[in-house]
N, C-alpha and C positions, 0 to 999 in steps of 0.2 A: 405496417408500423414503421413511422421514422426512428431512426436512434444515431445517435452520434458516435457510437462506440458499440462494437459485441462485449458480450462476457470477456471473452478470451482475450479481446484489445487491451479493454480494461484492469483485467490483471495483470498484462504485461506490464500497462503503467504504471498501478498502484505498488507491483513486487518490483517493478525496477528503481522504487523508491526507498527499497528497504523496510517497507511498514510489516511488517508482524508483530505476532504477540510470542509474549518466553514460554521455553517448554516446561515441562513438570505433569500436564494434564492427562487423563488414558480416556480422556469421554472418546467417542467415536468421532470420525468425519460428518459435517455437516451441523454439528452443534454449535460451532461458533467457538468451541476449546480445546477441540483435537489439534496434534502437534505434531507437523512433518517433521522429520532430524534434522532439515538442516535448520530450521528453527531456533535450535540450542546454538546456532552462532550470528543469527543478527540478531539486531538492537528491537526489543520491545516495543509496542505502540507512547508507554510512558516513558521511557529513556528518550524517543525522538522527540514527544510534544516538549520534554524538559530542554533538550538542547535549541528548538526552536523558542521557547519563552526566553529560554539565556542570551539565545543572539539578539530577539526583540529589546530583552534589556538594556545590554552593551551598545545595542546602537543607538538605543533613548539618549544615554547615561553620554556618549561622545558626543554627538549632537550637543547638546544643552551644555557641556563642558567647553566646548568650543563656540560657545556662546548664538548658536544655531538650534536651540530648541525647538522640537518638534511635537505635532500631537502624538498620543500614544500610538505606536504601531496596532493595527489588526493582527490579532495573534492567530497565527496559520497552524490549522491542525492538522495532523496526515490525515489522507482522504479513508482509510483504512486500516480498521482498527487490529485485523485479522489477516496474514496472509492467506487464507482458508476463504474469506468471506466470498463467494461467490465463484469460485476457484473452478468448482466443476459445475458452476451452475447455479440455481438457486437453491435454496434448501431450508428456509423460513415460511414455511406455511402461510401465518399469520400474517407474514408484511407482506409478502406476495398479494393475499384477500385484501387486504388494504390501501396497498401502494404501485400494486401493481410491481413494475421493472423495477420503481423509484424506491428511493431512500425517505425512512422518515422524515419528516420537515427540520426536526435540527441537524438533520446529518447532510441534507441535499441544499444548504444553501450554497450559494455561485462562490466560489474563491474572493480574497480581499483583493482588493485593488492595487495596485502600487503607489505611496505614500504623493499626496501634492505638494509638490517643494516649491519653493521658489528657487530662481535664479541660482542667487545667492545658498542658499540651502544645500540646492544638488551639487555644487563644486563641493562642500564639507560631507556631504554625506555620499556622493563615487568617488570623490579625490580628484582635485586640482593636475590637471597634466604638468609634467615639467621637471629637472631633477631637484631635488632639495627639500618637494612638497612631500609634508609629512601622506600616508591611507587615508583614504577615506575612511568613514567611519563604516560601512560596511565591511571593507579587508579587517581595518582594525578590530573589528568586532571578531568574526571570525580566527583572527590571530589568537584573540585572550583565549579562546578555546579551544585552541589546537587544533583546526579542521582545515589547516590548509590544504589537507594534502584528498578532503573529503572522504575522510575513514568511516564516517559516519554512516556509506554509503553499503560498507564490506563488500566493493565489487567483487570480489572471490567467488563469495559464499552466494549473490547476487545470481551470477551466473551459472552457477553451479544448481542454485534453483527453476532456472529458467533450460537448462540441457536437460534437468530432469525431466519438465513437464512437456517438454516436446518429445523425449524416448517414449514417455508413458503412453500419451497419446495414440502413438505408432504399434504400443506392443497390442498382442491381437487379443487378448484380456479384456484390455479397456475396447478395445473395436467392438468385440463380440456383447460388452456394456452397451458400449453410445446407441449399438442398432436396435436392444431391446427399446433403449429411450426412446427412437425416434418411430418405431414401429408405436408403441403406446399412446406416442403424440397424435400419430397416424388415426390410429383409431378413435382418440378424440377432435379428431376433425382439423387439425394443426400437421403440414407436411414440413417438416422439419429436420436437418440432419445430423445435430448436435447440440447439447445444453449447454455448449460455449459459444454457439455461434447465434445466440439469440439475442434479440435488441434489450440493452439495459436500461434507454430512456423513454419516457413516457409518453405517450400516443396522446391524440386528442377524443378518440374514444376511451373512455376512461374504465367503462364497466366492458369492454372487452380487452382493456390490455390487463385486468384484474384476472379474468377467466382462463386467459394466457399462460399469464406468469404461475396462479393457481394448478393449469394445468400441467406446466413444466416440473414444479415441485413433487408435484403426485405420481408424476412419471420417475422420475429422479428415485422418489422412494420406491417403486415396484418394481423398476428397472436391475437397481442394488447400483448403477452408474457411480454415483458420488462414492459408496462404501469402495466398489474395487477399483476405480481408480487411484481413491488416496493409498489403497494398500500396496497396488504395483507402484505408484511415484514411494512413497516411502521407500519399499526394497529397492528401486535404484539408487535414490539419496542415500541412504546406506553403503550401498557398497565406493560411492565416491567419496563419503566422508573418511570411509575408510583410508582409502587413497592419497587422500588429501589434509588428513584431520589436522596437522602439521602446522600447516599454511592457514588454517581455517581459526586454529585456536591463538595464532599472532596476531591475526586479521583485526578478531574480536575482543582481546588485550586491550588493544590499538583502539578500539571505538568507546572501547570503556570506559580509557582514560579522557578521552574527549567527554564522554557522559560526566565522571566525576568533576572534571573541572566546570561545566556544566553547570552540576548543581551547587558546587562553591558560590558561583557568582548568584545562583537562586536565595540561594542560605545567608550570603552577604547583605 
């Protein structure tokens, strides 16, 4: 099977993006609502899509002020709605039977494009080189929401989730997990060494990358992989939160207020 990205690449991506969802839930790992701790300090998947619709706004709103109007931006959504989503693998039965690696059709289209400007246009919307010229209207955009300094990102807490899942990995818990997995895959005729290291995009045989990814899920659940991994990365994140809660709880202040201002310019 071709793919462009493992599991494991692809959450690197999507968690270095900062995409999660807020904590509060006790469902289990693999539901799509279970909640690692450090979860309780990045930005929700609805706080990012808001700050992302605020800068699309702000940069409509400079454009067209400066007399460079543009069409409406393509509103970029995070690619992930769940830090969890696919975290240890698959664990959606149903899309798996249906889609295979892939994402539902509204969730798997291509990213937007970068805006067609003219000439004229891209000097007002990067900013004219030179001392005296006011931002472009991307910086300026960015400014009205305070993200200069890109809090929005909580590298902190960012990496803090990325040391975690690399220790987990390594502890011999999750080891003594993944072999049950890849022994199961084994036996359904799939030699395989990990339900991270598996291809996320779609084959052109379509009714075996379905039986695949069906089969990856089915291992996942008998294996217990997805359960005790999240439970050892949890007890690590814990005890760094611990360490660190300090730093973690300024961090996410800090993004908040960028969210609030945010949703002003939404509200406006």
């Amino acid at each position: 099977m071709v793919a462009s990205c493992t599991v494991a690449a692809c959450v690197a991506v999507g968690g270095a993006a900062g995409y999660a969802t807020t904590a509060g839930s006790t469902e289990r790992a693999g539901t799509g609502r279970a909640q690692l701790p450090v979860q309780a300090y990045l930005l929700s998947y609805q706080q990012r899509d808001d700050l992302n619709r605020a800068y699309e706004r702000l940069v409509e709103r400079c454009m067209r002020e400066r007399g460079a109007p543009i069409q409406a931006l393509t509103h970029v959504r995070p690619p992930l709605k769940d830090l969890l989503e696919r975290r240890y693998g698959l664990t959606d039965l149903e899309q798996a039977e249906q889609y295979g690696y892939g994402l539902p059709p509204s969730r798997d289209a291509a990213p937007p494009s970068a805006p067609k400007l003219t000439t004229a246009q891209r000097r007002v919307y990067d900013g004219a080189s030179g001392g005296g010229q006011p931002p472009g209207c991307v910086d300026w955009a960015v400014r009205q929401i305070g993200d200069t300094s890109r809090a929005r990102d909580t590298p902190f807490a960012m990496k803090l989730q990325r040391r975690t899942w690399d220790a987990s990995a390594k502890d011999p818990r999750v080891v003594a997990a993944v072999a049950r997995w890849s022994s199961c895959m084994s036996a359904r005729g799939y030699h395989l060494s990990s339900p991270v290291d598996t291809p996320v995009k779609a084959s052109t045989d379509k009714a075996a990358e379905r039986a695949q990814a069906t089969a990856e899920v089915r291992c996942n659940r008998s294996s217990g992989v997805v359960r005790e991994w999240f439970a050892v990365e949890a007890a690590y994140q814990a005890q760094a939160i611990e360490r660190d809660k300090g730093t973690l709880i300024a961090e996410r202040s800090a993004a908040l207020r960028v969210v609030d201002r945010a949703r002003a310019v939404l509200d406006g």
